[in-house]
C-alpha positions as CSV (number, residue, x, y, z in Angstrom):
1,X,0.0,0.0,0.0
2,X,2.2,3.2,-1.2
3,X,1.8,6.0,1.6
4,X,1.6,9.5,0.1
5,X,3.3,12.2,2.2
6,X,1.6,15.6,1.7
7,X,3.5,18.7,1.7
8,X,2.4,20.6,5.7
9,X,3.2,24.2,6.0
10,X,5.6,24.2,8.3
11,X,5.3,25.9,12.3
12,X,6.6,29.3,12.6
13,X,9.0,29.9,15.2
14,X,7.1,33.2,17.5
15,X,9.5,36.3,17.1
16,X,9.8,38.3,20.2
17,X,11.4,41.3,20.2
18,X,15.1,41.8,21.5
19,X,15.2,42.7,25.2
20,X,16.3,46.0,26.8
21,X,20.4,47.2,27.1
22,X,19.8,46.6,31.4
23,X,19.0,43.9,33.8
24,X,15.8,44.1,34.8
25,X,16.0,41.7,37.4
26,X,16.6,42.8,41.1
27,X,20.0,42.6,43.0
28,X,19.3,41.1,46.5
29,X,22.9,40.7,47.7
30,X,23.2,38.2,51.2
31,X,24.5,38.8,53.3
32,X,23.3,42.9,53.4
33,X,26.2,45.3,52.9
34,X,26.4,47.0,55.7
35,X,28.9,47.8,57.8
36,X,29.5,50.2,60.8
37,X,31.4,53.6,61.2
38,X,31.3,55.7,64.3
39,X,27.4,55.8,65.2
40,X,26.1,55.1,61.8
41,X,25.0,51.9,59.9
42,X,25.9,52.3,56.6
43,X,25.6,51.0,53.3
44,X,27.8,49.8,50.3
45,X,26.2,51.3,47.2
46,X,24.9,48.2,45.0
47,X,23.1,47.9,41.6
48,X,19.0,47.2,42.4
49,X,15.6,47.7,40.2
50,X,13.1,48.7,41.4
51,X,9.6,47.1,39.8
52,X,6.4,48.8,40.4
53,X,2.7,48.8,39.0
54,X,1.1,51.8,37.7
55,X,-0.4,54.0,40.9
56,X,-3.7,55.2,39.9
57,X,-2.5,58.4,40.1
58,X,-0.1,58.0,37.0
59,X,-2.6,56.8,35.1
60,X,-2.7,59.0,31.6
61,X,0.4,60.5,32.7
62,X,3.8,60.7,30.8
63,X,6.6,58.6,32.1
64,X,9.0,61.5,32.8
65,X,6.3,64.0,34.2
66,X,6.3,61.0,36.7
67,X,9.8,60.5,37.6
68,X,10.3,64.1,37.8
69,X,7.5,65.3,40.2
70,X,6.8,62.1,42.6
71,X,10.9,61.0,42.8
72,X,12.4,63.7,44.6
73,X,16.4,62.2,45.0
74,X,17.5,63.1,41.3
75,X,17.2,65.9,38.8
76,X,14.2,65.7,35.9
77,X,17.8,65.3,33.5
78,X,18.6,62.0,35.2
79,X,15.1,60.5,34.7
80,X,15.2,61.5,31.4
81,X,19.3,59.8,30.5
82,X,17.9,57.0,32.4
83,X,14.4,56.5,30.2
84,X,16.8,57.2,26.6
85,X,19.2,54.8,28.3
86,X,17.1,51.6,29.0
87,X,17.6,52.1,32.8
88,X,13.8,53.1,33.1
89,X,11.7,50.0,30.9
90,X,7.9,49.5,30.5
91,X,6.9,46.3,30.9
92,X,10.3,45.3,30.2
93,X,10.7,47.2,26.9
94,X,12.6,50.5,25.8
95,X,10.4,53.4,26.8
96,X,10.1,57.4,25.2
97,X,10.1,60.1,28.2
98,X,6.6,61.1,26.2
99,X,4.8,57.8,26.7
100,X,1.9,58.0,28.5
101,X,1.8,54.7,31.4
102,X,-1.8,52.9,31.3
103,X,-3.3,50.6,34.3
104,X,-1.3,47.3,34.9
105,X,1.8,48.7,33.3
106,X,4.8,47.5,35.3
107,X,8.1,50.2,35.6
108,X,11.5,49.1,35.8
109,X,14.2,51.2,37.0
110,X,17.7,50.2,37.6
111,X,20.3,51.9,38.9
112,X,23.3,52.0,41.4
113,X,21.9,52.9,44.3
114,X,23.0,54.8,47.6
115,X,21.6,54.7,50.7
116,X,22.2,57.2,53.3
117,X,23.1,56.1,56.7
118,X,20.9,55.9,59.5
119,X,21.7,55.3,63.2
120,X,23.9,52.8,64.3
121,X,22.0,52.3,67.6
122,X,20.5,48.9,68.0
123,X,17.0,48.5,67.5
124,X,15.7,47.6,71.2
125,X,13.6,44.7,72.2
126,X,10.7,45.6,75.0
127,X,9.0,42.5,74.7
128,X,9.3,39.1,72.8
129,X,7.1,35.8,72.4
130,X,6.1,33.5,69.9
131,X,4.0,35.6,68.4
132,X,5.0,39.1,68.3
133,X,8.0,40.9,69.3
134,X,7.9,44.5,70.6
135,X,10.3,47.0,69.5
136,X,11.8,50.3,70.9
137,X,12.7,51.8,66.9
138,X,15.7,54.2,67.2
139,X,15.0,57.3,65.8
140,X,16.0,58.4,62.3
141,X,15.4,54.4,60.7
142,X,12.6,54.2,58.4
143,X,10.2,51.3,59.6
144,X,9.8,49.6,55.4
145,X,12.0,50.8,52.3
146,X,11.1,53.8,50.7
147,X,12.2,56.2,48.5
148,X,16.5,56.3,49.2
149,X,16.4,53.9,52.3
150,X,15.9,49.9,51.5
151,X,18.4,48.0,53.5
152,X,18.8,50.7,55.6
153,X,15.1,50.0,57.2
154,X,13.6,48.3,60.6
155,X,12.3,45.4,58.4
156,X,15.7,44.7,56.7
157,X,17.8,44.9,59.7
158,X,15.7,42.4,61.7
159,X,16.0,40.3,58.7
160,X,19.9,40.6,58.5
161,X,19.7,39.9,62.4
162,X,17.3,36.9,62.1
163,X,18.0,35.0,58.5
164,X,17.1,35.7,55.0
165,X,13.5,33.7,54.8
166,X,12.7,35.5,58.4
167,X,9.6,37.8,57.0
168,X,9.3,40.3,59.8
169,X,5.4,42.0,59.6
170,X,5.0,45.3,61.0
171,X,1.6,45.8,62.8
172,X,2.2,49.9,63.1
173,X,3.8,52.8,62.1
174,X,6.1,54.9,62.9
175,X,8.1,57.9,61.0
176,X,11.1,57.8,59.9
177,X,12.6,60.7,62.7
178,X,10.2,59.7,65.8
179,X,11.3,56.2,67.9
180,X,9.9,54.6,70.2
181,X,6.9,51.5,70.3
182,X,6.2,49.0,66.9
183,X,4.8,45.8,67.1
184,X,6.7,43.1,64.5
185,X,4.7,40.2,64.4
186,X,6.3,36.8,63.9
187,X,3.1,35.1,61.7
188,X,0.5,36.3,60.0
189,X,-2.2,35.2,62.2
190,X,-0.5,37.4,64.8
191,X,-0.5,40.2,62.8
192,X,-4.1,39.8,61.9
193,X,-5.2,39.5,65.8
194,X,-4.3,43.1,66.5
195,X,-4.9,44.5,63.5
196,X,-8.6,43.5,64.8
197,X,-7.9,45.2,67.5
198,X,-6.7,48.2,65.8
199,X,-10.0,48.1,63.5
200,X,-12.0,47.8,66.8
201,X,-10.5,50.8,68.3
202,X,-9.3,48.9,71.0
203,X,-5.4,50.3,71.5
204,X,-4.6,53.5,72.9
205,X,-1.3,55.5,72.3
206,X,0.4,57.7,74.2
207,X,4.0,59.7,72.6
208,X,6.0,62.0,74.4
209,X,7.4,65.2,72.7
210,X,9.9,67.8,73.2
211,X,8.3,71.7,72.3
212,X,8.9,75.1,71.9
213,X,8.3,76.9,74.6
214,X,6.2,77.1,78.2
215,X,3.5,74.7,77.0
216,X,-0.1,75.4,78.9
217,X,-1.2,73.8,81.5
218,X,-4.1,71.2,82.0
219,X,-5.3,69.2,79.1
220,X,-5.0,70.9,75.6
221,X,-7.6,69.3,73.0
222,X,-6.5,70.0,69.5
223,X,-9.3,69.0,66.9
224,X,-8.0,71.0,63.5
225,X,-8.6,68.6,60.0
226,X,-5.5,68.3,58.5
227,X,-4.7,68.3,54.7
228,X,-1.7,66.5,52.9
229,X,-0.1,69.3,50.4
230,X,2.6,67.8,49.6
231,X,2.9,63.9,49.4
232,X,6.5,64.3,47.9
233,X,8.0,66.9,50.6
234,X,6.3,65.1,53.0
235,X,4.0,68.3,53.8
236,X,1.0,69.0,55.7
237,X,-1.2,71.8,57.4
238,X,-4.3,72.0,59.2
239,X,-7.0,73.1,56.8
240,X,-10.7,73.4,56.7
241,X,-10.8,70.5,54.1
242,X,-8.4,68.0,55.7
243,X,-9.3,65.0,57.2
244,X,-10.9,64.7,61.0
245,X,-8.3,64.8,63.5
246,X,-7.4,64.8,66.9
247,X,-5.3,65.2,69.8
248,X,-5.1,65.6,73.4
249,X,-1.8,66.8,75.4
250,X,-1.0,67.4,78.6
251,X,2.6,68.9,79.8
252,X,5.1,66.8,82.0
253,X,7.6,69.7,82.2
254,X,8.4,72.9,81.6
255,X,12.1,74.1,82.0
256,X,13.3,77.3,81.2
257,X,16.0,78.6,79.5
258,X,19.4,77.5,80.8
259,X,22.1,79.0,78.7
260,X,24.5,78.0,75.8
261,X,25.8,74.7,76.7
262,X,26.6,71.4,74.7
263,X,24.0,68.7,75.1
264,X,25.7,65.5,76.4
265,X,23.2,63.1,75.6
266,X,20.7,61.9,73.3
267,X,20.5,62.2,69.6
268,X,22.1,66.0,69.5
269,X,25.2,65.2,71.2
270,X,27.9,67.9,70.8
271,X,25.6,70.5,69.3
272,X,25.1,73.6,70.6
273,X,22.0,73.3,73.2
274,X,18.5,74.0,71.3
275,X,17.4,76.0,74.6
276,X,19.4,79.3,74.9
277,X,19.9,82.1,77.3
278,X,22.2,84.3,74.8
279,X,21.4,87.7,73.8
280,X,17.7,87.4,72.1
281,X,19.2,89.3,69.0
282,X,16.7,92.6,69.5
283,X,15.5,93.8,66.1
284,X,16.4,90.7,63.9
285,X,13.2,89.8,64.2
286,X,14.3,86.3,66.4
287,X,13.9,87.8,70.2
288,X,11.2,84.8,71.0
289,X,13.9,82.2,70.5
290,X,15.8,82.2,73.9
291,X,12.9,83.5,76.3
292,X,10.5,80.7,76.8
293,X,12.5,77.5,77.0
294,X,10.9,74.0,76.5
295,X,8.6,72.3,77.3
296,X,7.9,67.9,77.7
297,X,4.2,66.9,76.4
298,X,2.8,64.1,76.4
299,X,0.2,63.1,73.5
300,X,-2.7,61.2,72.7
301,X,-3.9,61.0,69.4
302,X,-7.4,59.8,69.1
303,X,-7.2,59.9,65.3
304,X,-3.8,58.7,62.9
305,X,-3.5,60.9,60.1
306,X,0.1,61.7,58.9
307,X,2.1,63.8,61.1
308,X,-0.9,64.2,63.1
309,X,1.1,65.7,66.5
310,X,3.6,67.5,64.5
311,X,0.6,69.8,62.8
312,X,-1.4,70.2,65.6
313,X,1.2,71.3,67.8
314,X,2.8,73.4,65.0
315,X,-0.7,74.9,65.0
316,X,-0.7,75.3,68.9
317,X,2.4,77.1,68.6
318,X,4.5,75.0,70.4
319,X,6.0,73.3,67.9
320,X,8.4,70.1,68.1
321,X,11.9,71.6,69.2
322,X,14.1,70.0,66.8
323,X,11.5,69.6,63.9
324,X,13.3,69.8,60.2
325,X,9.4,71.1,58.9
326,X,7.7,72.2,61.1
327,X,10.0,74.5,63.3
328,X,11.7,75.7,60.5
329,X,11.9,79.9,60.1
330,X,12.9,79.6,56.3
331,X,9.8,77.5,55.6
332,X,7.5,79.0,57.2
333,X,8.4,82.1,58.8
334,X,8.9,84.2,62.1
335,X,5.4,82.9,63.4
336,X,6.0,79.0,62.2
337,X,1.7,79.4,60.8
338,X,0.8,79.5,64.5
339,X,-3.1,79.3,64.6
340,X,-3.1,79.5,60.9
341,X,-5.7,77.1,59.0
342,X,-6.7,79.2,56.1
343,X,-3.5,81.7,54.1
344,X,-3.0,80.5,50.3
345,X,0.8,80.3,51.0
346,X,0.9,77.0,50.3
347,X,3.0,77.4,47.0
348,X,5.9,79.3,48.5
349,X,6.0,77.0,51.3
350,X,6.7,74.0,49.2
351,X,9.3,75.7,47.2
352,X,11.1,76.6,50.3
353,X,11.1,73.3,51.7
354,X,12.1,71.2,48.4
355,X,15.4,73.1,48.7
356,X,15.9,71.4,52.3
357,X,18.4,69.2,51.8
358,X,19.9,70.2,48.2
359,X,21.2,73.9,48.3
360,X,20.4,74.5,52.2
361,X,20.7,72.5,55.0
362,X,17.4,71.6,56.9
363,X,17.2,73.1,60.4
364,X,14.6,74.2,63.0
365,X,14.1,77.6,63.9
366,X,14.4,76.9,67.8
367,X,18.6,76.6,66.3
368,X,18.8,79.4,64.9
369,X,21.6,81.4,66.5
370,X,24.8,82.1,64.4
371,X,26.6,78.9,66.0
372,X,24.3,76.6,65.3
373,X,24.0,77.8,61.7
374,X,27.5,77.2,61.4
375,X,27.5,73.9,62.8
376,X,24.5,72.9,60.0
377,X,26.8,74.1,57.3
378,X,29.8,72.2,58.2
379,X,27.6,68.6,59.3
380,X,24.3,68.6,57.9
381,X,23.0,66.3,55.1
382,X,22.8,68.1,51.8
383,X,24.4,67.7,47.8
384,X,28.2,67.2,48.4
385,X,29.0,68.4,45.2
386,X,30.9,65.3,44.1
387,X,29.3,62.3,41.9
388,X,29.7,58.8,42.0
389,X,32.8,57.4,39.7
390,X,30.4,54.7,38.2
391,X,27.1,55.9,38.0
392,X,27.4,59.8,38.1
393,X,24.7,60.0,40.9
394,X,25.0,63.2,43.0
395,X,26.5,62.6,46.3
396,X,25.0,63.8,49.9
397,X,26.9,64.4,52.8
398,X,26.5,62.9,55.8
399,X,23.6,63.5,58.0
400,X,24.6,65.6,61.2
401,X,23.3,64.1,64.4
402,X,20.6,66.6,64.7
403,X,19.2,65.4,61.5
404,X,18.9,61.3,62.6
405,X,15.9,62.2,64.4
406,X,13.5,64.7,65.9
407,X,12.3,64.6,69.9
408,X,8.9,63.0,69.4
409,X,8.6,59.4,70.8
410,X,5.9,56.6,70.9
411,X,6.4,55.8,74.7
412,X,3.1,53.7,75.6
413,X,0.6,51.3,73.7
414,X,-1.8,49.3,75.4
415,X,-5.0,47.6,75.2
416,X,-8.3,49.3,76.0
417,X,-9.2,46.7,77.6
418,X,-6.4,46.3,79.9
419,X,-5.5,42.9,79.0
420,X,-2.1,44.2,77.6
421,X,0.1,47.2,77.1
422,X,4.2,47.8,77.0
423,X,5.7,51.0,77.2
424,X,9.5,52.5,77.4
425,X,11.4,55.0,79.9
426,X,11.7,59.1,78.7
427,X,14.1,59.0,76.0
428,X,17.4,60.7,77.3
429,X,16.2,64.7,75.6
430,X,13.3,64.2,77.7
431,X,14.9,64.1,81.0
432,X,15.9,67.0,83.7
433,X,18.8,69.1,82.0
434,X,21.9,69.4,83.8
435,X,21.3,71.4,87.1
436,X,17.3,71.6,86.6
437,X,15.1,68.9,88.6
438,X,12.0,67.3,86.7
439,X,10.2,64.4,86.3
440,X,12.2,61.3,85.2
441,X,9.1,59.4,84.3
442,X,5.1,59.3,83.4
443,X,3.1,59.5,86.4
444,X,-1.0,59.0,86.7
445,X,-1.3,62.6,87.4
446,X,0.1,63.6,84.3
447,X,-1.5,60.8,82.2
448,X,-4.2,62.6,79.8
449,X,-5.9,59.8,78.6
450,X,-8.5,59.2,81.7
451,X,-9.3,62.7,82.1
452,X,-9.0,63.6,78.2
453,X,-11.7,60.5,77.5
454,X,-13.9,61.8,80.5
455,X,-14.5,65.3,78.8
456,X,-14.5,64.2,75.2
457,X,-17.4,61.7,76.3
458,X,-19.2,64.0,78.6
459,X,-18.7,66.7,75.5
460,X,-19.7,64.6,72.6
461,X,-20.8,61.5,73.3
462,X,-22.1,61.0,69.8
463,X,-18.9,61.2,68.2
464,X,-17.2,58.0,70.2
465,X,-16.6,56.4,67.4
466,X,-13.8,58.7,66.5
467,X,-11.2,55.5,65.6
468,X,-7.6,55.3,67.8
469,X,-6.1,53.9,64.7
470,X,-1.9,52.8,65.1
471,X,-1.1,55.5,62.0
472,X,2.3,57.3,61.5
473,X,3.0,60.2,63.8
């Protein structure tokens, strides 16, 4: 039987197209690079990509415009070498800085990256158990990586401490400058068991701050909205169309000016002392900043919003002492928007403050004395002026230790219900200067919770549903 054999068009191999000039896959050197020098944890600079979806707020928008306005570490000319280069893909192919990014587009960038050092100070352990493990965060370490920080973060450095598949799971937050309590749980049904609680408004939180000033007396309740301005400089005020919000504080201490001195403790170590008796320079328009002192409050937030304490008591005007934003003269002034919920300023403010940290050095206004100034210029973070030999990236100096944190600490969470709660002692800027007696710890006296929560209800009973959420501060 013959067998014919028929000619079959034959398969066509798929064609894909060639891929980009860069790696799009992400570095994740083990063991982490870091390595200690003096009181900082630093980082070796390392080649990474980052891989993101499209935010919903890019949607429509053109690649560069996006770089350039929400990516605040590098000039609009880098993002737009990088996109020509290959460094910045879509969806893993070559890009044009015009192309508009769509929903479910993913973004590649790759580059050599440098971290700025944070704190070499040990992250504290209050309490451990299977479960969950309690943390006292040092001040000036950003709780997950963001923007410059990666390895340099609380979750990374637990990992480094604990082993590589060790998946540490914050319950709250905390920002990057303030320290204090953070719950890391262990397990995900851990983490899920308070974040009922949370939801249930069943955790109260109690910080202590450092503040301009003779702070009143009694309990203060603060109840201003606050609006986010500026998500990139990290930016907001109390406004009429913000978000519901607030607090209630009660002062520990007040201690009065004590003279130009050097601080021998706590995160501003060999600086001159924030609080100064010196001449109050009459007629330079800075006479308030050696008269009043400072004062220790302590803070409840009944509501989380971002930066929450740090508006309302810039508002108050007893803002925090050492405050990079919000006690800052160039930003915002003589008056630092005391009581102001309502001037159009908003513009000018944010110009001011995005060059924080490029031409000038950040700095609050309580420093502001010619010594101080001098000390900023000399140690403070800003551009360096040099440029990496491989990459080109603009290079900051280091960060003085003024800059590794600000004096606002999450001292006390605890369970409404009693059944838990773990707390830390004053941080060192919070205790008695030299010479001055003061309270070296919380008492029930000063505690503003009970009596804050007795008014509020007798006040507006209605509104008890106001959540105590476990936001950033």
């Amino acid at each position: 039987m013959a067998v014919t054999i028929g000619d079959h068009p034959q398969a066509q191999p798929e064609r894909f197209s060639s891929p980009p000039a860069v790696a799009i896959t992400p570095c994740d050197p083990w063991p982490r690079p870091y390595y200690l020098d003096g009181n900082l944890r630093r980082v070796w600079p390392y080649h990474y990509t980052y891989n993101t979806f499209c935010k919903e707020r890019w949607r429509g928008r053109e690649l560069l415009e996006i770089f350039a306005s929400e990516f605040r570490d590098r000039p609009a000319e880098y993002y737009k070498d990088a996109i020509e280069a290959g460094k910045v893909v879509v969806n893993g192919r070559q890009a044009a800085i015009h192309q508009a990014v769509k929903n479910g587009d993913v973004i590649s960038h790759t580059l050599h990256r440098h971290e700025p050092p944070v704190t070499a100070k040990p992250i504290g352990i209050v309490h451990e158990d299977d479960d969950m493990i309690v943390i006292n965060k040092p001040a000036g370490v950003p709780v997950h990586p963001a923007g410059r920080y990666n390895y340099n973060s609380v979750v990374e450095i637990m990992r480094a401490d604990r082993g590589f598949n060790w998946n540490p799971l914050p319950c709250n937050r905390l920002d990057r400058l303030t320290s204090g309590i953070m719950f890391v749980a262990k397990h995900r049904q851990a983490a899920d068991r308070l974040t009922i609680q949370i939801k249930g408004r069943e955790v109260n939180k109690e910080y202590i701050a450092r503040v301009k000033g003779e702070f009143p007396e009694g309990e203060i309740i603060c109840e201003q909205p606050i609006l986010q301005i500026s998500p990139k400089l990290g930016l907001n005020r109390v406004r009429a169309k913000g978000k519901e919000a607030r607090t209630v504080f009660r002062r520990l201490a007040h201690y009065p000016p004590i003279g130009v001195q050097e601080e021998k403790t706590g995160i501003n170590a060999a600086i001159p002392n924030r609080v100064d008796g010196i001449d109050p320079d009459k007629g330079n328009g800075r006479s308030w900043k050696s008269k009043e002192g400072y004062s220790i409050v302590r803070c409840l937030p009944l509501t989380g919003r971002t930066h929450q304490l740090r508006v309302h008591l810039q508002f108050l005007g007893h803002p925090i002492s050492n405050d990079p934003i919000y006690c800052n003269q160039r930003v915002f002034g003589q008056d630092l928007a005391c009581g102001d919920d309502k001037s159009d300023d908003d513009e000018d403010i944010m110009a001011r403050l995005s060059r924080m940290g490029k031409d000038q050095a950040a700095e609050a206004v309580a420093y502001y004395d010619e010594m101080v100034e001098d000390y900023n210029k000399r140690k403070a973070e800003k551009l360096s002026g040099e440029t990496c030999e491989i990459c080109g990236t603009q290079l900051y100096t280091d960060p003085g230790s003024h800059e590794l944190g600000i004096y606002l600490h999450a001292k006390r969470y605890a369970c409404a219900g009693g059944s838990w709660a773990y707390e830390t002692s004053l941080p060192d800027w919070a205790l008695p200067p030299a010479g001055m007696s003061g309270p070296v710890e919380t008492t029930p006296e000063t505690d503003p919770i009970k009596t804050a929560m007795e008014r509020l209800d007798v006040r507006d009973h209605a509104d008890s549903k106001l959540p105590m959420t476990m936001g950033s501060d």
